[in-house]
C-alpha positions as CSV (number, residue, x, y, z in Angstrom):
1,X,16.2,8.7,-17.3
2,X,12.6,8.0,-16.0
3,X,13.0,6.3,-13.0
4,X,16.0,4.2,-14.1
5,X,13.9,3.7,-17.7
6,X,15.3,5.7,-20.7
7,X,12.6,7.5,-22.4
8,X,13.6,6.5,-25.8
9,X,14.2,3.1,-25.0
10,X,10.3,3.3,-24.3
11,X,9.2,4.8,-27.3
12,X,10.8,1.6,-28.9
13,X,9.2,-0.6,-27.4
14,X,5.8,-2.5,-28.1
15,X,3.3,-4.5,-26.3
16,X,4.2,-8.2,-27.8
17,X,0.5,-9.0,-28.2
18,X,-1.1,-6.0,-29.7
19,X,2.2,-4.3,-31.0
20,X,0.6,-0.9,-29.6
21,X,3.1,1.5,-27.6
22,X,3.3,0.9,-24.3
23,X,2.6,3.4,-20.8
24,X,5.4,3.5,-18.2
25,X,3.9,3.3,-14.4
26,X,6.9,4.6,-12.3
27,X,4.4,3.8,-9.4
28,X,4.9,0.1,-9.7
29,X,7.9,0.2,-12.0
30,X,5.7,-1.5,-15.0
31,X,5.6,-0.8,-18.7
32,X,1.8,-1.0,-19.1
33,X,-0.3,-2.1,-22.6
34,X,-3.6,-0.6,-22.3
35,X,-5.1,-2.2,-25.7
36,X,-3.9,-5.7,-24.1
37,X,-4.9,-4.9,-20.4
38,X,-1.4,-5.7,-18.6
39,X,1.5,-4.7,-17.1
40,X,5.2,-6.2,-18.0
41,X,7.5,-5.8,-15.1
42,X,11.0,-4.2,-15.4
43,X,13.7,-5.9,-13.4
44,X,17.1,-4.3,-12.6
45,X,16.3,-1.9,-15.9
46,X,15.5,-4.3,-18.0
47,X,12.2,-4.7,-19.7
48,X,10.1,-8.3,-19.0
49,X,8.1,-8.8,-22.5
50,X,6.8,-11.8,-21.7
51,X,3.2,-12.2,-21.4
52,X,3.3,-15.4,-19.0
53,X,5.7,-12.8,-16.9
54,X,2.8,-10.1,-17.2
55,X,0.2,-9.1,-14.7
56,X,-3.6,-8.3,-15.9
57,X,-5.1,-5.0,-15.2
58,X,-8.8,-3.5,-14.5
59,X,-9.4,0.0,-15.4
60,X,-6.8,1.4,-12.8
């Protein structure tokens, strides 16, 4: 596990705007889509896809 994540659960999973893999930030507990610039939160374990759910990110 990664932080309560499971690796392979993230290599499934895709930004739902630009379908491009996805970064996991155990920091802030965040599956984060670089090619769309934001973060989706992950709540008790479970991945938040939703883009109105998502927070926008600078160059961190």
């Amino acid at each position: 596990m990664t932080d309560g994540l499971d690796p392979a659960l993230i290599a499934k999973l895709a930004c739902p705007v630009t379908r491009t893999p996805l970064r996991w930030d155990a920091e802030r507990s965040e599956l984060v889509s670089e090619a769309a610039g934001l973060a989706f939160p992950v709540r008790d374990g479970v991945p938040v896809l939703v883009v109105r759910e998502a927070r926008a990110i600078e160059n961190e």
